[in-house]
Backbone as a chain_set.jsonl record, in Angstrom:
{"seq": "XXXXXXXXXXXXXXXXXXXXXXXXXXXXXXXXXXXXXXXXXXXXXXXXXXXXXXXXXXXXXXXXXXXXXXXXXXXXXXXXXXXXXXXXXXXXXXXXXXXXXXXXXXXXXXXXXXXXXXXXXXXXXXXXXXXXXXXXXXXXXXXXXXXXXXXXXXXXXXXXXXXXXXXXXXXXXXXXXXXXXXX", "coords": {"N": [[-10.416, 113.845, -21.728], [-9.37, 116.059, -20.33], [-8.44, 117.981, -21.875], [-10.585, 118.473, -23.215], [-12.213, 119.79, -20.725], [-10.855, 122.159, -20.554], [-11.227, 123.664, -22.734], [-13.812, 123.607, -22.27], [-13.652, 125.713, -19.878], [-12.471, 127.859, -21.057], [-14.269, 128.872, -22.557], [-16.612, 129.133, -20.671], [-14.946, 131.553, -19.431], [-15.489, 133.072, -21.295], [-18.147, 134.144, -21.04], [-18.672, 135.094, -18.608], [-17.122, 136.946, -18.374], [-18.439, 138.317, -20.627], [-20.907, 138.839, -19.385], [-24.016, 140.857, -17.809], [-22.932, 144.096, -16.461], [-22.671, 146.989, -14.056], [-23.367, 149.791, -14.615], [-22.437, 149.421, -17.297], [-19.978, 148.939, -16.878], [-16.661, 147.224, -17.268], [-14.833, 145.571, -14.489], [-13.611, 143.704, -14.075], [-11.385, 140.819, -13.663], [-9.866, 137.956, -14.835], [-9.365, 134.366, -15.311], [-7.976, 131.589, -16.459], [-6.646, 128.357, -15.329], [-5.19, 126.094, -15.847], [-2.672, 124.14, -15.936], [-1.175, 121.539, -14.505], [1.058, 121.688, -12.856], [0.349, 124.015, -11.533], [-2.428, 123.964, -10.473], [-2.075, 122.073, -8.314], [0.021, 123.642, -7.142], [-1.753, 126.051, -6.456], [-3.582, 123.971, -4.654], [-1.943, 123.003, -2.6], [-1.275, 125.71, -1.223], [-4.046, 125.795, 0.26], [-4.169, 123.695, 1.894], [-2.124, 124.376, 3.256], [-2.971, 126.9, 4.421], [-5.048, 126.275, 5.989], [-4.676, 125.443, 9.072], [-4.738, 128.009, 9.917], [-6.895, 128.486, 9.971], [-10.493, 129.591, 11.145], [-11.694, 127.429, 9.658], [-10.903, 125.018, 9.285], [-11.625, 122.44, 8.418], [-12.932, 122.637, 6.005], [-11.16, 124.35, 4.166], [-9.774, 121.979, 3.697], [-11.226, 120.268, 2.873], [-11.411, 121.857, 0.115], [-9.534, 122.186, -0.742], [-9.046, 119.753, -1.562], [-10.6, 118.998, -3.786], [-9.704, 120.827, -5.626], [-7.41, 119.832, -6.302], [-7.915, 117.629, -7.544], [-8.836, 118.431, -10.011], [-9.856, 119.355, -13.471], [-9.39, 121.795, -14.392], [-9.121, 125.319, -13.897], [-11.385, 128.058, -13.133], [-11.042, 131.642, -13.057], [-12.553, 134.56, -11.366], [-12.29, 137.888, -10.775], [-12.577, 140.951, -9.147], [-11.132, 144.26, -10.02], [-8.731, 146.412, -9.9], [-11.428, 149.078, -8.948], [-14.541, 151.662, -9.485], [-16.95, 152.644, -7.491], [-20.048, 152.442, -8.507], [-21.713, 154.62, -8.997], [-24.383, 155.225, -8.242], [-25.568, 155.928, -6.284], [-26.242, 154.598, -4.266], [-26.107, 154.052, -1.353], [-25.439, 151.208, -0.306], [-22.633, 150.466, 0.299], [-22.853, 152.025, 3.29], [-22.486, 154.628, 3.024], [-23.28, 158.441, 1.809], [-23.421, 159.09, -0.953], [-21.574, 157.919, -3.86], [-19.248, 158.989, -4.402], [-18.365, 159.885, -1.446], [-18.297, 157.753, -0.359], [-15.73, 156.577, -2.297], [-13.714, 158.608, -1.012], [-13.27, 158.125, 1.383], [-12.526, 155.74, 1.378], [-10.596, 153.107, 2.344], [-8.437, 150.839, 1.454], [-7.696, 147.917, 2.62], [-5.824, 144.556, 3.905], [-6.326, 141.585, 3.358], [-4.486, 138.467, 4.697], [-4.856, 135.367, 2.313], [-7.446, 135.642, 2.015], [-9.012, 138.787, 1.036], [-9.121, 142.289, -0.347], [-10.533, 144.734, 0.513], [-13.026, 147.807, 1.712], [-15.384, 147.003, -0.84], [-17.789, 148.68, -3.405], [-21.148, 147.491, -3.662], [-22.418, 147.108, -6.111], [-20.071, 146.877, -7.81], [-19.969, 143.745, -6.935], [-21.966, 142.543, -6.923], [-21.309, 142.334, -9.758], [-19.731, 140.415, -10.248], [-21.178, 138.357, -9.526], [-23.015, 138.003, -10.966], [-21.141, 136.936, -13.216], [-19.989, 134.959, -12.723], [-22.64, 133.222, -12.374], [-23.05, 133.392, -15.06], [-20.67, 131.993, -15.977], [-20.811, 129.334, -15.252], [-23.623, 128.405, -15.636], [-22.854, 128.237, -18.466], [-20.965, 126.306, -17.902], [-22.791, 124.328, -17.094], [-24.486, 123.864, -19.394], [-22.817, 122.82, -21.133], [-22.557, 119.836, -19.637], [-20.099, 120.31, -17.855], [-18.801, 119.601, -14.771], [-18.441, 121.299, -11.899], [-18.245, 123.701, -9.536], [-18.993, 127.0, -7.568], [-16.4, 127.95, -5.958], [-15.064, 129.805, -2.656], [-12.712, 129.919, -0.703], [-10.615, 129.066, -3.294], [-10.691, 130.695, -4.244], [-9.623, 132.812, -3.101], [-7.079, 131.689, -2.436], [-5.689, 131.19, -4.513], [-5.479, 134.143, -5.825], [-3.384, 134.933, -3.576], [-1.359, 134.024, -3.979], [-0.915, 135.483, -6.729], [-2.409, 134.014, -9.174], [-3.73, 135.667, -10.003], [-4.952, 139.293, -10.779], [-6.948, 140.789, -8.546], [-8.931, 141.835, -6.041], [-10.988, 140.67, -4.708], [-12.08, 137.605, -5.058], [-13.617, 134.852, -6.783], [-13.238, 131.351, -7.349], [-13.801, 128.566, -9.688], [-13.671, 125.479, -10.286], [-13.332, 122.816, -12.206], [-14.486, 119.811, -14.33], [-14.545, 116.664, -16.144], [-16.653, 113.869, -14.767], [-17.139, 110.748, -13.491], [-19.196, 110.991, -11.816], [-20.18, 113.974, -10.308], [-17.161, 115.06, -8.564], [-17.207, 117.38, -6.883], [-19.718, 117.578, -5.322], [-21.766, 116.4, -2.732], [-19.888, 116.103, -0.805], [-17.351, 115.072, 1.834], [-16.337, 116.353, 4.658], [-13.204, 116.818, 5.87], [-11.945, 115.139, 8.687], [-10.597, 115.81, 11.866]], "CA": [[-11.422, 114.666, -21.098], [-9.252, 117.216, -19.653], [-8.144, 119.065, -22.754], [-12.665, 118.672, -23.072], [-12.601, 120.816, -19.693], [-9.848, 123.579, -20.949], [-11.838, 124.375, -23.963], [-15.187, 124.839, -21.899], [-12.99, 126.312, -18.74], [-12.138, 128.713, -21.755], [-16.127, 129.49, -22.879], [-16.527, 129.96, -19.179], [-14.362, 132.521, -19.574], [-16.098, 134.391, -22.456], [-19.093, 134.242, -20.626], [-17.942, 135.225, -17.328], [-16.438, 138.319, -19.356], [-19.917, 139.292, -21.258], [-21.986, 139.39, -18.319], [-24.16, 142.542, -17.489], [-22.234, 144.76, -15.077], [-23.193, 147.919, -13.301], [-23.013, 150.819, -15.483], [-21.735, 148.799, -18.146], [-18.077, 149.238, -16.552], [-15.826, 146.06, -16.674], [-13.276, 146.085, -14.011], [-13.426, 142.404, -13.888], [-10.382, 139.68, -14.012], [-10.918, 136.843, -15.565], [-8.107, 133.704, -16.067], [-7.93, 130.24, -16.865], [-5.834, 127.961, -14.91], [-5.323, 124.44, -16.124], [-1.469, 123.278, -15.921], [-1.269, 120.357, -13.246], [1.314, 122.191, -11.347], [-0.76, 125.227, -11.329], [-3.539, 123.087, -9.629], [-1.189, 121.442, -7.155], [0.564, 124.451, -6.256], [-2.917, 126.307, -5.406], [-4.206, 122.959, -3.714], [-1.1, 122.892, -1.558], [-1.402, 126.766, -0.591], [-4.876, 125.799, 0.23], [-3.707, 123.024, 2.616], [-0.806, 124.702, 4.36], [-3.474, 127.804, 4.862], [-5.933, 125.327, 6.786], [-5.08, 124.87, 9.83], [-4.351, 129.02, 10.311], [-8.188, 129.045, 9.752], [-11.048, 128.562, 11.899], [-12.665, 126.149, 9.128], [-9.874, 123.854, 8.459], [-11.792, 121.398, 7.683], [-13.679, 123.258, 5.067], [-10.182, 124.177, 3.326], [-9.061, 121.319, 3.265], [-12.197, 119.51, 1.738], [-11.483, 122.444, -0.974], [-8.317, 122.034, -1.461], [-8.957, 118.149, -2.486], [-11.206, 119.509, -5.198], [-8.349, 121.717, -6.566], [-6.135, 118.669, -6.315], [-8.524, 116.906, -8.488], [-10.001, 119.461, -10.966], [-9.18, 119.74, -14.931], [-9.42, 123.399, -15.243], [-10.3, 125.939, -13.011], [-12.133, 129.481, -13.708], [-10.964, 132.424, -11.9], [-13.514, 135.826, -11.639], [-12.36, 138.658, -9.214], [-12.877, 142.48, -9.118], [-9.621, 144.082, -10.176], [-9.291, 147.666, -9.378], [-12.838, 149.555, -9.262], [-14.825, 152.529, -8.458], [-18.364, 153.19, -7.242], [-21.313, 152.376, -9.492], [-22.101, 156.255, -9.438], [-25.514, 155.031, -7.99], [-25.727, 156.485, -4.956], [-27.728, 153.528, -3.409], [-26.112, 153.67, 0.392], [-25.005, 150.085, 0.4], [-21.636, 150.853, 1.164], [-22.506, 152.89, 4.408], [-21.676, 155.995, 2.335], [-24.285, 158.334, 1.279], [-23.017, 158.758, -1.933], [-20.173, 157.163, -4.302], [-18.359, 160.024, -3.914], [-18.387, 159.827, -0.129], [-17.209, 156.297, -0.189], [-14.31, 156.738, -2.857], [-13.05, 160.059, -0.766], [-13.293, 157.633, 2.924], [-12.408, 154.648, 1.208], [-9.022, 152.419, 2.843], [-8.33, 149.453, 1.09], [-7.521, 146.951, 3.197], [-5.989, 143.428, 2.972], [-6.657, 140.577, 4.529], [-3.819, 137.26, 4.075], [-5.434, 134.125, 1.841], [-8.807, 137.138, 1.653], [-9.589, 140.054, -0.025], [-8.864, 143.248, 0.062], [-11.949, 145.766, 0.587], [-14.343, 147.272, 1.373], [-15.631, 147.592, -2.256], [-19.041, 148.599, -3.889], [-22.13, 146.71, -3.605], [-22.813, 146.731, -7.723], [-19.244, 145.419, -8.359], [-19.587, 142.573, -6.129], [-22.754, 141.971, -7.554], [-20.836, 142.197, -11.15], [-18.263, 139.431, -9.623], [-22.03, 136.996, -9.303], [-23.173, 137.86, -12.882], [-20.07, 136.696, -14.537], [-19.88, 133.291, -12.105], [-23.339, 133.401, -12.96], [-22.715, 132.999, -16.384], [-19.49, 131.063, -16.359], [-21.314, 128.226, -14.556], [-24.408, 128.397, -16.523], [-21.906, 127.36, -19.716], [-20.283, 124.498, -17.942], [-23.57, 122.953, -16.742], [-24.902, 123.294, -20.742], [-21.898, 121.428, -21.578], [-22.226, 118.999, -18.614], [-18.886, 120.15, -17.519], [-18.858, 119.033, -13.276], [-18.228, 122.56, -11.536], [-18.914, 124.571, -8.278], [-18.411, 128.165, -7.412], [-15.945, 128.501, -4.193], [-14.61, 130.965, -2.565], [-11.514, 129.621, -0.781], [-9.634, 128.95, -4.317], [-10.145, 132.528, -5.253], [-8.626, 133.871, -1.762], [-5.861, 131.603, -2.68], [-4.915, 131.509, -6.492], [-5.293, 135.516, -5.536], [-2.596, 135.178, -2.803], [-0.404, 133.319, -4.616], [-0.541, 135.94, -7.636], [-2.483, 133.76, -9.937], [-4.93, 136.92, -10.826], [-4.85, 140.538, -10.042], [-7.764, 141.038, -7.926], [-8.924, 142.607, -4.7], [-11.757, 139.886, -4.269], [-11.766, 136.279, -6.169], [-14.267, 133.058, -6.572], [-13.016, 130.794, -8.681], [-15.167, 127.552, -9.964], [-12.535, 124.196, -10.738], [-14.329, 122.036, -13.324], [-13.391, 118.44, -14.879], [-15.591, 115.924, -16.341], [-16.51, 112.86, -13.866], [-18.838, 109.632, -13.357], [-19.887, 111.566, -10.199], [-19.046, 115.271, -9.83], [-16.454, 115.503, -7.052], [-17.485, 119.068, -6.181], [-20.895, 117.442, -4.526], [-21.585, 115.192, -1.643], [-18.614, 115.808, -0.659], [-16.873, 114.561, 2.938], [-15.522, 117.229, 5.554], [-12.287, 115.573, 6.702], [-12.515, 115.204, 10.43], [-9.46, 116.541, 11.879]], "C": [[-10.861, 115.996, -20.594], [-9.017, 118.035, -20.244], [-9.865, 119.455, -23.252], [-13.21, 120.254, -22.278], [-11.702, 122.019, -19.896], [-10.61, 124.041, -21.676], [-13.122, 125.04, -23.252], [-14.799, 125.597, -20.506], [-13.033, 127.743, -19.664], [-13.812, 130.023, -22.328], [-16.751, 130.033, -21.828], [-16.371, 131.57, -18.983], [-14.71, 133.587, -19.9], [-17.109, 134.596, -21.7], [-19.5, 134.631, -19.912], [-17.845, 136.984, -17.836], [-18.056, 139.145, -19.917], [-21.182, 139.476, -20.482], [-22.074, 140.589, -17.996], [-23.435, 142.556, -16.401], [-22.899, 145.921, -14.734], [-22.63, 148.919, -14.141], [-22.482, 150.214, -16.749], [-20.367, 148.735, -18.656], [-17.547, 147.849, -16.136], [-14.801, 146.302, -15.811], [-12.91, 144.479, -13.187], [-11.956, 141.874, -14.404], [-10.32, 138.686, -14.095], [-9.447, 135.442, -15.908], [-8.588, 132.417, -15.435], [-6.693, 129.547, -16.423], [-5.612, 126.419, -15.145], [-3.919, 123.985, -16.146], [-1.236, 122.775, -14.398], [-0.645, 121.376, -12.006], [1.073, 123.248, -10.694], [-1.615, 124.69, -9.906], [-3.193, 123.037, -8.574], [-0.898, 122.328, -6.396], [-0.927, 125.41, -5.281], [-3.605, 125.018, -4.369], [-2.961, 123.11, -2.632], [-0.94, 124.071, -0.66], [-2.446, 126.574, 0.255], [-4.586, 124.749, 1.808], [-2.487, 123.425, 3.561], [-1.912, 125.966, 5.061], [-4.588, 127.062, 6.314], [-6.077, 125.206, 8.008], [-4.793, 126.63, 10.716], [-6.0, 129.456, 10.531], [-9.258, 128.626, 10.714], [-12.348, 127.679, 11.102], [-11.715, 125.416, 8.624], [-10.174, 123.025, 7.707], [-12.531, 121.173, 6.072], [-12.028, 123.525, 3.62], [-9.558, 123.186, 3.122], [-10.25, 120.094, 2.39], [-12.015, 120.57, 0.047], [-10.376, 122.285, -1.999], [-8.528, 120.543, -2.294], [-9.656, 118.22, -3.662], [-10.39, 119.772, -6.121], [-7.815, 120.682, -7.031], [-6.508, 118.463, -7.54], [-8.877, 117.405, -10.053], [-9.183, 119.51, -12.394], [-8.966, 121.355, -15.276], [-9.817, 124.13, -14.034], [-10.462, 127.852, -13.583], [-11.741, 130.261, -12.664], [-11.514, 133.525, -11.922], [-13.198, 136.855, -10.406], [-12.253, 139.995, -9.887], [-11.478, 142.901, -9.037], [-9.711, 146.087, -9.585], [-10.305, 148.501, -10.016], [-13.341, 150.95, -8.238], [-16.42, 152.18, -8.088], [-18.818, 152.924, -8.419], [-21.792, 153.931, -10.272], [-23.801, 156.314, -9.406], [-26.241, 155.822, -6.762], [-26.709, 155.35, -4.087], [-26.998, 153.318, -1.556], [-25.558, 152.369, 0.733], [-23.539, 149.924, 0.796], [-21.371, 151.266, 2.719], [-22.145, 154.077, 4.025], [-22.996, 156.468, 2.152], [-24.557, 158.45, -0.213], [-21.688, 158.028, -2.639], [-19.195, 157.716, -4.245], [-17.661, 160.014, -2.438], [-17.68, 158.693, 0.299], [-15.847, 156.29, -0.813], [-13.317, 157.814, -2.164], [-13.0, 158.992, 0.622], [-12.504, 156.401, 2.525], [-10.81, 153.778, 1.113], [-9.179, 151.235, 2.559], [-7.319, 148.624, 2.313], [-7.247, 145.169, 2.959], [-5.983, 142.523, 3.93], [-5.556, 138.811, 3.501], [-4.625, 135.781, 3.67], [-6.904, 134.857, 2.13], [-8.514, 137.856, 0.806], [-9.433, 140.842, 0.826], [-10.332, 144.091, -0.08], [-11.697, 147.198, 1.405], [-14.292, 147.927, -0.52], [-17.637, 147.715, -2.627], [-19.608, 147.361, -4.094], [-22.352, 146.1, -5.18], [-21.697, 145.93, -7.814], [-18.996, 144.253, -8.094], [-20.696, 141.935, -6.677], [-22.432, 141.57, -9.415], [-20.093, 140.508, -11.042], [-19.964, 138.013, -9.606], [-22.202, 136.805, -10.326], [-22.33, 136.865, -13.148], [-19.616, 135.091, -13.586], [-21.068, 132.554, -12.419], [-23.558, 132.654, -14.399], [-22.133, 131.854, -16.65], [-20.587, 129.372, -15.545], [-22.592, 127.819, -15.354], [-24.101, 127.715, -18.099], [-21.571, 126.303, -19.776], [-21.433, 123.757, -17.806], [-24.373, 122.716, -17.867], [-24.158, 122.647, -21.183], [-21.233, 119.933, -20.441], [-20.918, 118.303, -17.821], [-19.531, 119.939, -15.584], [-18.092, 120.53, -12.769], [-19.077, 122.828, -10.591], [-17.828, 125.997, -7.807], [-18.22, 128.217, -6.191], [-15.486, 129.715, -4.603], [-13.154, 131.047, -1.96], [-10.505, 129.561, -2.093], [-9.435, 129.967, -3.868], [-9.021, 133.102, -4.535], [-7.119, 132.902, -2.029], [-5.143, 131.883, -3.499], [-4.439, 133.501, -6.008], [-3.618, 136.011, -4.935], [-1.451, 134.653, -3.333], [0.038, 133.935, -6.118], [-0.86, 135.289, -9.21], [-3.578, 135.156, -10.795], [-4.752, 138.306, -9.658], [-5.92, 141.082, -9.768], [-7.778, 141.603, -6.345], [-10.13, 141.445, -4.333], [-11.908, 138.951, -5.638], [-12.749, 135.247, -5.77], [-13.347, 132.368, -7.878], [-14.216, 129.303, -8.756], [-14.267, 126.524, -10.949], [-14.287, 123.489, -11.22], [-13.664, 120.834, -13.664], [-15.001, 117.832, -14.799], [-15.529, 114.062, -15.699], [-17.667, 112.011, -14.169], [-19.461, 110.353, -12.982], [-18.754, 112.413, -10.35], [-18.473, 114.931, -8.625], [-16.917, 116.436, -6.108], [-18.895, 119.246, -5.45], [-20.893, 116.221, -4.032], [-20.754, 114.825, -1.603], [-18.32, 116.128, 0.548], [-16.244, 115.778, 3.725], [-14.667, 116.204, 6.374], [-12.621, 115.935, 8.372], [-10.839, 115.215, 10.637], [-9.586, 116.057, 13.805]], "O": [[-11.608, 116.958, -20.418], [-9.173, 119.135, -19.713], [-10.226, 120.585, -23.581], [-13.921, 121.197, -22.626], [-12.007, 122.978, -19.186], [-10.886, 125.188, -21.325], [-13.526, 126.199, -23.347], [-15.764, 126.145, -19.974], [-13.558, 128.725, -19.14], [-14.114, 131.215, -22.385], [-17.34, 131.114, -21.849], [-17.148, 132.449, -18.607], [-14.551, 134.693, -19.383], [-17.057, 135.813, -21.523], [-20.719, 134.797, -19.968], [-18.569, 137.929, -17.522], [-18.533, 140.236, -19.605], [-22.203, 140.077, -20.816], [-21.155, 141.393, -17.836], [-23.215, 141.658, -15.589], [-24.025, 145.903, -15.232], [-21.422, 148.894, -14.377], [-21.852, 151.123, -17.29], [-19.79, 148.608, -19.737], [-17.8, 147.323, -15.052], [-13.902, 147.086, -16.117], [-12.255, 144.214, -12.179], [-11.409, 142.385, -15.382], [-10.884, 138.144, -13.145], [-8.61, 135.721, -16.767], [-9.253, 132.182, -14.425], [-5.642, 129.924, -16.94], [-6.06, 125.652, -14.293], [-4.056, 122.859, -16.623], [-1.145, 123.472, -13.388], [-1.137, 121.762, -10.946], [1.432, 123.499, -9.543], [-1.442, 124.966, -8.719], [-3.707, 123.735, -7.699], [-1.223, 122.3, -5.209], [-1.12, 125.464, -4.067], [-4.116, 125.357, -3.301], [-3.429, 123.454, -1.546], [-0.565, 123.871, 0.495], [-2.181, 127.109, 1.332], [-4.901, 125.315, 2.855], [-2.056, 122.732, 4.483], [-1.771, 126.083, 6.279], [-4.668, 127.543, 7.444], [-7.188, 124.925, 8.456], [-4.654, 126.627, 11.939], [-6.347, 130.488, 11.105], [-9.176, 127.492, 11.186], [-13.447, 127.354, 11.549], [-11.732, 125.175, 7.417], [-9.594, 122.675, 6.679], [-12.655, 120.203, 5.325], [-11.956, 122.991, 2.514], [-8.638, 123.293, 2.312], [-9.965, 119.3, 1.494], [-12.425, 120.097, -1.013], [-10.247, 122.255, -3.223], [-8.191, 120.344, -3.461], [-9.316, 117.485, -4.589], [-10.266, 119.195, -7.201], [-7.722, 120.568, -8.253], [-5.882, 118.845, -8.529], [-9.125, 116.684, -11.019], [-7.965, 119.691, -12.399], [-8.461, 121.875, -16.271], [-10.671, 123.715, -13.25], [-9.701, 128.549, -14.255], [-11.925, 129.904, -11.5], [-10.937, 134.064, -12.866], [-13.702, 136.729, -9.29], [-11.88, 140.114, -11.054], [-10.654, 142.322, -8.329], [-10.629, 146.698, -9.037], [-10.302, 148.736, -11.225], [-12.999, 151.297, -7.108], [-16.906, 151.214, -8.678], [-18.114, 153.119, -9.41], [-22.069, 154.256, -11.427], [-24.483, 157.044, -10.127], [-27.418, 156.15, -6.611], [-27.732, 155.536, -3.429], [-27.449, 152.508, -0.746], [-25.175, 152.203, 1.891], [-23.321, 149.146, 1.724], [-20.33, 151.075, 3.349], [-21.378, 154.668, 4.784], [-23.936, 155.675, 2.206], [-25.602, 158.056, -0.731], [-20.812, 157.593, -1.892], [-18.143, 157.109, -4.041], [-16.439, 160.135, -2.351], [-16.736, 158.627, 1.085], [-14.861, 156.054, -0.115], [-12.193, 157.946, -2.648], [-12.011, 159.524, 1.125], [-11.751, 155.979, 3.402], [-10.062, 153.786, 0.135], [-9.922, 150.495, 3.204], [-6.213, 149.041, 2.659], [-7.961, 144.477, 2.233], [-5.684, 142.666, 5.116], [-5.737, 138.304, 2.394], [-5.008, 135.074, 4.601], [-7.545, 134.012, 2.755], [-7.785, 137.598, -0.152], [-9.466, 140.74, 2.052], [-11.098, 143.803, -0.999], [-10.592, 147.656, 1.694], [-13.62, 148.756, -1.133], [-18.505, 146.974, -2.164], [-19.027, 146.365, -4.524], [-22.44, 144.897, -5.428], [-21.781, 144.704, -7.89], [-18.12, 143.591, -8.65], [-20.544, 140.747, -6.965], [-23.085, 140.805, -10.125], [-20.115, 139.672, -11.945], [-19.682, 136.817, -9.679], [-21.818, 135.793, -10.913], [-22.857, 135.769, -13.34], [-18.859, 134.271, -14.104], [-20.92, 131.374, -12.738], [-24.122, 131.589, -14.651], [-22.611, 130.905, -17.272], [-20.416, 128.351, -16.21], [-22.518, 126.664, -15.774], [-24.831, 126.949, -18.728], [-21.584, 125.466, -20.679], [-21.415, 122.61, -18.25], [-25.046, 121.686, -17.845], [-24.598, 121.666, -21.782], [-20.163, 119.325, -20.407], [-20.598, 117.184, -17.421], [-20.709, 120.182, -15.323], [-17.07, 120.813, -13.395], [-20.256, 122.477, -10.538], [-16.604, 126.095, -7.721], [-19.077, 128.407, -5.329], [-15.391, 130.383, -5.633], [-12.368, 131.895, -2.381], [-9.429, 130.11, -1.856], [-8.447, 130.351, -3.242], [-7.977, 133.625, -4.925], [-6.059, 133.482, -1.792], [-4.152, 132.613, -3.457], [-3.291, 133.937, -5.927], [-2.874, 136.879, -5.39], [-0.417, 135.115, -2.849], [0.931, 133.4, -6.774], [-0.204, 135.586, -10.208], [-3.936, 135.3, -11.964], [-4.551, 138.384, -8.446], [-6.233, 141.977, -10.553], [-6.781, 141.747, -5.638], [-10.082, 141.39, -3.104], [-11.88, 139.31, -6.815], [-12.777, 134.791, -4.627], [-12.966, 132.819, -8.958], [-15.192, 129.122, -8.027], [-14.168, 126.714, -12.162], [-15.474, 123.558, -10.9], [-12.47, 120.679, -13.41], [-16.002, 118.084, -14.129], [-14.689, 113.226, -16.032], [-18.71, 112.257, -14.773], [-20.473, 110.629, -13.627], [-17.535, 112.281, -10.454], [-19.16, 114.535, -7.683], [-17.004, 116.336, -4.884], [-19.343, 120.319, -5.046], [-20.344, 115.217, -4.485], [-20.372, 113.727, -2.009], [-18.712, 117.241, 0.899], [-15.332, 116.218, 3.025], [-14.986, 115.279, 7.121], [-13.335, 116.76, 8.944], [-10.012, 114.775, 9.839], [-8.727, 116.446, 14.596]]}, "num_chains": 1, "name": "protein.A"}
């Protein structure tokens, strides 16, 4: 089953990738993570980050996912500009205005920002998508957001903001009705 969930981790991928974007500018990053100690090592970042957080118990129900997962999908915004929309949701009044003010900032086991409204909305598309693939091939999948901020921190993808979406085929998905450890 798990070389099952690499192949559609992989279609994910494509899918993830050919989603509309904003202007029809990719500045998406896109990778496939499936070797065990891949997994492990993000589940264990994920678990040492936990108790620095004030939802521990939330990372560490995520991390047991990771633990578990055959494959996981990673989708984050890699470096990007402005839409060239001028729509204000920045706080800017144009894109101009924001790219000329604009201090990236990073935040440890987070994202770095702030970034445009469209590319963040590009970053749903393409999870969007990728998720849409696994649940036609009744791969077991859910889009977090902890992985991303980890795999990220740990240098599995070169992003400034990351979801990723761990997959594997089960009796019973893992990745629902699932237990918050009590701490």
């Amino acid at each position: 089953m798990k070389d099952t969930a690499i192949q559609v981790a992989q279609l994910m991928a494509a899918s993830a990738r050919t989603a509309p974007k904003a202007g029809g500018k990719d500045f998406l990053e896109i990778a496939v993570i499936s070797r065990e100690e891949d997994l492990q090592r993000i589940a264990q970042a994920m678990r040492e980050h936990a108790p620095k957080s004030s939802n521990e118990a939330y990372w560490l129900r995520d991390a047991a996912n990771i633990a578990q997962c055959h494959a996981l999908v990673l989708v984050g915004l890699g470096k990007s500009l402005g839409a060239g929309y001028d729509c204000g949701a920045c706080g800017h009044p144009t894109c101009k205005a924001f790219e000329a003010s604009r201090a990236l900032t990073d935040t440890p086991m987070g994202y770095d920002g702030p970034h445009c409204v469209m590319r963040m909305m590009d970053i749903g598309a393409a999870l969007v998508s990728a998720a849409k693939t696994a649940s036609l091939l009744n791969l077991d999948n859910r889009v977090q957001q902890r992985v991303g901020a980890a795999a990220r921190a740990l240098g599995y993808i070169d992003a400034g903001v990351v979801m990723g979406i761990p997959v594997g085929f089960y009796g019973k998905s893992v990745f629902f009705d699932r237990q918050v450890p009590k701490h």
